[in-house]
N, C-alpha and C positions, 0 to 999 in steps of 0.2 A: 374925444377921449384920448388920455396922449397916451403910448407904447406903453408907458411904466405902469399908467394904473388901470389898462388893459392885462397885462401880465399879472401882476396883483390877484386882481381878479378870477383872471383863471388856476392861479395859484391855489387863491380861497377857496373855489369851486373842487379844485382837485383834491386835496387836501380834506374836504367834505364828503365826498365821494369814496376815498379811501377807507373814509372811518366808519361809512355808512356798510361800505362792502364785505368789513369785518362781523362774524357773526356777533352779538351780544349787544354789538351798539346802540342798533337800532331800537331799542326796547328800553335797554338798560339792563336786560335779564341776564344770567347768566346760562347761556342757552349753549354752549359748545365750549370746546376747548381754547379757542380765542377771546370768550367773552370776558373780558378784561375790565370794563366796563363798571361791572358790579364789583372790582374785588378791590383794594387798599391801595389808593394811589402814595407811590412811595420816592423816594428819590435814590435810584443807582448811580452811583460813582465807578467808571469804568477808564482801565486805564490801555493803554495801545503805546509799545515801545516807540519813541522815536517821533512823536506827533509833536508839535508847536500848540499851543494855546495863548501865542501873543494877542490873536482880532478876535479880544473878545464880544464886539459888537459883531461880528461875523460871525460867530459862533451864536452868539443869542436870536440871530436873523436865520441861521442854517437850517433851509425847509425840509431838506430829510430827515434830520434832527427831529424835526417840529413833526412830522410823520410820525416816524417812529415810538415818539412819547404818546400821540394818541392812542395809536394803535390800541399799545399795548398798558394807555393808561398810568405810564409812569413821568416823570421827570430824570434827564437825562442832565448828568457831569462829567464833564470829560476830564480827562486829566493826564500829565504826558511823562513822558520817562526819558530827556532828551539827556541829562547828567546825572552818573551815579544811579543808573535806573533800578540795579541789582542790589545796591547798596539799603537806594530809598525801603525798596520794596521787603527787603530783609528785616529793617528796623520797623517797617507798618504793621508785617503780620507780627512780629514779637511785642511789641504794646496795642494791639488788637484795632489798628485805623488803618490798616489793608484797603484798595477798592476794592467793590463790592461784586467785581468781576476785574478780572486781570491775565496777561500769559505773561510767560516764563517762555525760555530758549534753556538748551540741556537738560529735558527732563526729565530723564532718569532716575538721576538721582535725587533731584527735587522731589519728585513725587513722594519717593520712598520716605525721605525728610519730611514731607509736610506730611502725609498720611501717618508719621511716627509720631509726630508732635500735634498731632490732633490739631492742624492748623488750616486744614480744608475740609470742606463736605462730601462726604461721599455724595455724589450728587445720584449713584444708583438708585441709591436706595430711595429717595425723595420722587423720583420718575417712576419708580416701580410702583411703587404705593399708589398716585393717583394715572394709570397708564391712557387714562379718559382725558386726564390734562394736556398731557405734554403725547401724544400719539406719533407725532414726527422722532421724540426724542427717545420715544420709548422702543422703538422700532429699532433706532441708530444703536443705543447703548447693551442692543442684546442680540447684536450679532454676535458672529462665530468668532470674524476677525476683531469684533470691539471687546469681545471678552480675553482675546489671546491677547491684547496689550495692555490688559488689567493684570493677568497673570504674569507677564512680562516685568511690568511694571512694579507690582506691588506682592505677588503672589498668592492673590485671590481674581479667581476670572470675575468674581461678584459684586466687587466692588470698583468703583469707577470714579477716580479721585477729580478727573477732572472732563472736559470736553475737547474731543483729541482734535490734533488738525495736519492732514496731511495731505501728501500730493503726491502725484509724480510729472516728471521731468518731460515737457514738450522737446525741449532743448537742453544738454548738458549744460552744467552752468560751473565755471574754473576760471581762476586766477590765473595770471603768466605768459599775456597776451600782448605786446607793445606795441603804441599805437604810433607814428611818426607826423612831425612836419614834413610834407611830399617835397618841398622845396629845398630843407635843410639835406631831407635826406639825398635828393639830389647834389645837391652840391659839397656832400663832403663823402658821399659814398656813390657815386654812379648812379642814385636810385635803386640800388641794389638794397634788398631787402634782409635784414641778418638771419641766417638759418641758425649760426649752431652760439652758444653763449658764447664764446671765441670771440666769434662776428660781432656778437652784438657789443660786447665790451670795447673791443674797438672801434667801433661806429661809434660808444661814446666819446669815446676819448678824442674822436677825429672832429666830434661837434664842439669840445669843450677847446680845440686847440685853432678853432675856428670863431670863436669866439661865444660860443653857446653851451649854455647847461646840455648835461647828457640825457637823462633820464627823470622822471619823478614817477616813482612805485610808490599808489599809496599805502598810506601808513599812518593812520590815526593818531597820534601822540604816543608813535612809538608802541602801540598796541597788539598792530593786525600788519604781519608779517608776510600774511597770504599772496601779495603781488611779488615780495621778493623771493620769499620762497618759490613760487612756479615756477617766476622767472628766472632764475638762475640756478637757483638746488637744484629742485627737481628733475632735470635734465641730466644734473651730475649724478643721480644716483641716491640723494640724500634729501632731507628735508631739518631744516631750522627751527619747523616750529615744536610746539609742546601742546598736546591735548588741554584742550580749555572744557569746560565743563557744557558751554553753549555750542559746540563744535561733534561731528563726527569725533567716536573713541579712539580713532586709530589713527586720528591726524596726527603726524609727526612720524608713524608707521610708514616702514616700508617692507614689504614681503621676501622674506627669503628667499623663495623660489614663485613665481608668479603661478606657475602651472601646477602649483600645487592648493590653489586655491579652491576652495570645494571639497577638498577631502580630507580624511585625517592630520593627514603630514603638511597642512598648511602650518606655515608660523608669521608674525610678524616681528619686526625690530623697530626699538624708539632710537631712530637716529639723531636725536637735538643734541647732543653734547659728545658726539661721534669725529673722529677723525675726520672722514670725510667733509663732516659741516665746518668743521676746523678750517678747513684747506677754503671752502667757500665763504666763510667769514672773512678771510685773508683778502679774495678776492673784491667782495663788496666796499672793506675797510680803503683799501687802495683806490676805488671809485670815488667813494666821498670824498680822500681826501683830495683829491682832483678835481672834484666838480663833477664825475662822468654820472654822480649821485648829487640831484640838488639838494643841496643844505639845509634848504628849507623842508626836507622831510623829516615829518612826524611832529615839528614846531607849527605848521597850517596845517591844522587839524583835517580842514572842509574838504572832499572832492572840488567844487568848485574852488578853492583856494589852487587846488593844479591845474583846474579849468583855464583858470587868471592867468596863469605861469605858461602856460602854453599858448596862448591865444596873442601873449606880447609876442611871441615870433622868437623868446630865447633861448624856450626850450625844445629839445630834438626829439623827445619822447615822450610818454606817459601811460602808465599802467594802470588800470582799476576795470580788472573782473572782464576785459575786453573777448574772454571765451563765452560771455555771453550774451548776444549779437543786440539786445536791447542798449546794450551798457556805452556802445559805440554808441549810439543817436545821441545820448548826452552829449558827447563830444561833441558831435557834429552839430550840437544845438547851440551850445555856449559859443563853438567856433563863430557859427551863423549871425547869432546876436551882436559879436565882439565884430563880427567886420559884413554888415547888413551892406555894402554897396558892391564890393569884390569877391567876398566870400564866394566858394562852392566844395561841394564834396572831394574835387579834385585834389585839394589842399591837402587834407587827407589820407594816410593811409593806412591801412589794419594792418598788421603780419601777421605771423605766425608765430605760434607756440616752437621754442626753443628745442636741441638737439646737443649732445655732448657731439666730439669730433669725429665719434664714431658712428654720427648717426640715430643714436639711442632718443629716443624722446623721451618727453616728460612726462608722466604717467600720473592719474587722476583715475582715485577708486570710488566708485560711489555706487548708492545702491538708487533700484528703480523708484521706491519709494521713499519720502524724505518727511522728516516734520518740520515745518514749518515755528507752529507756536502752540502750547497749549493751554487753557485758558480755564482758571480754578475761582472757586466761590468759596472765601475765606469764613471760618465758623465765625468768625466776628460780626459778619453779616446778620443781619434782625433778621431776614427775610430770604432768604432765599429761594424758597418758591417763589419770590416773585421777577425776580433773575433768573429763573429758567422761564417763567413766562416771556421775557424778553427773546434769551436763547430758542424757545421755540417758534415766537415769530418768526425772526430771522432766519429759520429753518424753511420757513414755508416758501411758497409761490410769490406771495404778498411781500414777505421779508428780501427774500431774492432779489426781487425787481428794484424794489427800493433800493439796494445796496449797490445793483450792478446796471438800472437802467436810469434811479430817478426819481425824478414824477413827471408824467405824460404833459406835453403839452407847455414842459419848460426845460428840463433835461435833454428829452426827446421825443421826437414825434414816431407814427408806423406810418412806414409807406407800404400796405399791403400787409404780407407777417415781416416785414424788413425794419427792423428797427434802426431809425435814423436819430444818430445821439447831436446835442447840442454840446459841443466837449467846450467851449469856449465859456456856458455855463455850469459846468462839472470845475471846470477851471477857479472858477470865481469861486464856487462852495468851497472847495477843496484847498483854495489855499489860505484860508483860516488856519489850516492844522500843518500848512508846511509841505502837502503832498501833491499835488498840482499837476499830474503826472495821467495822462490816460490809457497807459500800456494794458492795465486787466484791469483789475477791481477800480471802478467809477469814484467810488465812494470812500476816503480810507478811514474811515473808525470803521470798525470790523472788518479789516480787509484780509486777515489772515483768522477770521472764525470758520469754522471746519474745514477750510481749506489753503493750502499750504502755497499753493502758485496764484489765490487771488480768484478763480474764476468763478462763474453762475452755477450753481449746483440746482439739480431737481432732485432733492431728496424726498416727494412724496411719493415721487413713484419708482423710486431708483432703490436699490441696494446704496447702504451707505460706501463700505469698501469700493465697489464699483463705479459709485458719483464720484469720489476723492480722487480718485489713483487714474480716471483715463483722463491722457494725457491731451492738452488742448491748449493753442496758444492762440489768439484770437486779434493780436497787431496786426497783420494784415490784411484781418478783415475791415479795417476800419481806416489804414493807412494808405496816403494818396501821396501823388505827385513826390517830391520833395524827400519827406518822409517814408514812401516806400523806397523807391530808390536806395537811400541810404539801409535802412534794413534789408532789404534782398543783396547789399553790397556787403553787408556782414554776415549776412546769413549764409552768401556763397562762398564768402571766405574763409570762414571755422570751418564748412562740412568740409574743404580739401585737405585738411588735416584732423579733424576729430575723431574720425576713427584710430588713429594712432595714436591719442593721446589719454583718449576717455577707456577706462575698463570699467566696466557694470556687474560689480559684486553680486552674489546667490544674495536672495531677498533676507535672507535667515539672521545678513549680516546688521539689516536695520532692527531687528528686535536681540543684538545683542547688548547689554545695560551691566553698570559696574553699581554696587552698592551704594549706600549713600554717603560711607566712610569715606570712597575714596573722590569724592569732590570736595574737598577739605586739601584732599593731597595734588590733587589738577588744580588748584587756586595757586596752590603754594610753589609749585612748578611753573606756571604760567608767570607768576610775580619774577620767579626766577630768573626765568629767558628772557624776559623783555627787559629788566633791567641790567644784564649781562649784553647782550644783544645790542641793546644802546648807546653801552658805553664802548663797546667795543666797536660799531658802526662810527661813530665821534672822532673817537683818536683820544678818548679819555681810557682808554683803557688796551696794552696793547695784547693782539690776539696771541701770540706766541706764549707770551706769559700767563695770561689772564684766561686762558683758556683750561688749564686743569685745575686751579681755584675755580671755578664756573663749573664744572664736570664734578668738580668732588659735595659741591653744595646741591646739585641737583640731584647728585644720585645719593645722597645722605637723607635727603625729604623725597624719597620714595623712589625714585625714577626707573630704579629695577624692579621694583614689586611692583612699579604700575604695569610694568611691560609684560610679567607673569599674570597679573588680571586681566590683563586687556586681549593676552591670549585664552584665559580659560572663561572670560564669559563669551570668546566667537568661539568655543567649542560645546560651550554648553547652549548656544543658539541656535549651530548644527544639528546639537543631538537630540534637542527637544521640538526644532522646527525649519531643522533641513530636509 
């Protein structure tokens, strides 16, 4: 019998076994709240930001896939949101072809928006009614803490527009981290590592004058500003960006008085079109036009596209999200593959988060709890009890496993209670959809449902709030040789600066939300800055001049009344849940 249709086999066997082990199956009866079995096989279309659906011979072969529609008796569509995901998804719910399950990012004010236009289901209400059905979900949606972000939310603790997903933080996770070629760095700085943005900007200047690109901070098509703002604003005092609707409220905020946070007399400022940013536009503008900014940012969209760029040897640095120590192993992965005979981590090396000349770091507010995605059932839907039939599998023990272990015997085997994973076939599944990645979640369709950082939840026997929020990162359990290494070389490198750099907001600050008015006016801002931003990054626009046209359009489409909301809903999140 050869490997393949041994494996097969035990495939079929397990896969058998699973659906046996669901209550209902075996019978056909509808005998508990799994039995699936007897009730209307339907097809859900379910959408997951960011996922690929090019193999779709992969995807019709995908045995967890193939799992999961037993289970729970459905057929499964995937479907993906890699371009215009906000856009798509806008135009589905307004002519009524929404998926039949989907998240959203910023949802604040979504929520309020869809709950106003009658465009989602209260899915309470559907759970409450039959609480025999869905017992996992019925449990989740009527806590203390699930009713206070319904009230948050929409202001009714009763109704529950969507299924929430959150987390919190194993590890701070920040932009403004630069990673170095150890060789360049060597040879055009001593090996000396840049402390203060001073430094750094000469260190690029000293690679471009050496024959080498300075820097690459990514930057989306000119979108996602987040590496150059760390890296350079934020250190000065000021921040470039503008609240986006999918982002923390108070991004682009910076605090009057830091120590006054927590109590009355806290305030915030929107520093994007501020002086200060002025003087740091000036800065960047004179990088690009030098090269000490490769040119090719925000034109190569991909991270790997910087990957490319650094891996030829001519670029001296590279930025993306390096304050969060998983983010370096990319690097070090692409580096590995581009030079599999010489390569080693040595090549390499992490810094540190930046300093003005005074010393001052860059400062990163966040709170302990974060959302992730959260994930609604469009009225357009025929069915939606039978999408929470799904959402309640994947609630259970059964659904967990599948999502975070597999199927035994081809994912992974137990040695003892030690689960020993097969990631090399997590790999194979996984890169059907583009994610191919074994950091947390195994599995990535559902990899941000009820939880925000990815991991295994026991919500049968856990408190929902208390499953979400403890904090647990699980790379190391699983990382050997090679790859530990490189992670414990970033993991020891942020902590000697992260306390200085990370501040952990009163929790009160995640449940503060802006109407749903004003993400109309965060769209309009955001279109703002990034096209201002642009041109003036380019040399198509110069900062001196084009800087108070820029100021006078941004603060004409709201920018001071947003900074007035964005202070009184963190006072009204104090006073109703500080």
């Amino acid at each position: 019998m050869t490997t393949t249709l041994k494996k097969a086999l035990a495939l079929a066997m397990c896969l058998t076994m699973l659906v046996l082990a669901v209550p209902g199956f075996a019978s056909g009866e509808a005998t508990g709240p799994q039995a699936n079995a007897a009730r209307e096989m339907v097809n859900i279309r379910f959408s997951q930001y960011a996922n690929s659906v090019d193999d779709q011979e992969g995807m019709a072969n995908d045995p967890i896939k193939k799992a999961i529609e037993q289970a729970v008796n459905i057929t499964l569509e995937y479907d993906t949101g890699i371009e215009g995901y906000d856009d798509r998804l806008s135009t589905e719910l307004a002519v009524g072809m929404a998926p039949d399950l989907f998240p959203t990012w910023g949802e604040a004010t979504k929520i309020r928006q869809f709950a106003e236009e009658e465009a989602v289901y209260d899915i309470a209400a559907i759970i409450n009614a039959e609480p025999e059905r869905y017992p996992i979900l019925y449990k989740i949606i009527n806590t203390d803490e699930y009713k206070m972000y319904n009230k948050m939310y929409t202001g009714d603790e009763n109704k529950a527009y969507a299924i929430y997903s959150f987390s919190a933080r194993a590890y701070p996770s920040f932009a403004g981290v630069p990673a170095y070629n150890t060789a360049i760095l060597e040879e055009v700085n001593e090996g000396k590592v840049p402390a203060t943005v001073d430094e750094f900007v000469a260190f690029t200047q000293k690679a471009v004058e050496a024959g080498y690109s300075g820097w690459w901070p990514y930057n989306a098509k000119l979108t996602n500003w987040a590496e150059i703002d760390g890296t350079i604003a934020k250190p000065l005092g000021t921040s470039l960006r503008t609240p986006a609707t999918y982002d923390w409220m108070w991004t682009g905020f910076v605090p009057d008085d830091e120590s006054k946070i927590g109590t009355d007399e806290e305030h915030w400022t929107l520093m994007t079109v501020s002086d200060e940013s002025k003087e740091v536009m000036k800065i960047l503008a004179e990088m690009y036009a030098n090269d000490g900014i490769h040119n090719g940012v925000g034109t190569l969209v991909d991270e790997d596209d910087g990957y490319a760029a650094f891996n030829n040897k001519t670029l001296a640095s590279y930025g993306y999200s390096y304050g969060y120590y998983t983010q370096f192993k990319k690097l070090y992965d692409s580096w590995m593959k581009a030079h599999p005979d010489d390569g080693s981590l040595a090549d390499l090396t992490l810094g540190t988060a930046l300093t003005d000349n005074d010393g001052n770091w860059m400062r990163v507010y966040d709170v302990p709890s974060y959302v992730g995605a959260h994930y609604f059932i469009p009225t357009s839907c025929a069915y939606p009890d039978r999408v929470l039939d799904l959402v309640e599998f994947l609630a259970s023990e059964e659904g967990q496993n599948l999502l975070f272990r597999g199927i035994e015997g081809l994912t992974y085997t137990m040695d003892g209670d030690t689960v020993v994973y097969n990631l090399d076939e997590f790999v194979n599944i996984n890169k059907s959809y583009g994610y191919p990645n074994p950091d947390r979640c195994r599995y990535m369709w559902f990899s941000y449902l009820f939880c925000a950082s990815e991991m295994k939840l026991d919500l049968v026997n856990n408190d929902w709030w208390d499953a979400v929020t403890t904090p647990y990162d699980n790379t190391l359990d699983w990382a050997e040789g090679e790859a530990r290494e490189c992670y414990q070389y970033a993991i020891d490198t942020v902590k000697a600066f992260v306390d200085n750099v990370y501040v952990q907001l009163p929790s009160y600050y995640g449940l503060a939300a802006l109407d749903a008015e004003w993400g109309k006016v965060q769209t309009t801002l955001f279109e703002i800055t990034n096209r201002y931003l642009s041109q003036m990054l380019g040399g198509q626009l110069d900062v001196e001049t084009g800087w108070e046209q820029y100021r006078a359009e941004f603060e004409a489409a709201g920018g001071p009344a947003l900074e007035e909301a964005v202070n009184e809903a963190i006072r009204e999140a104090r006073e109703n849940f500080g």
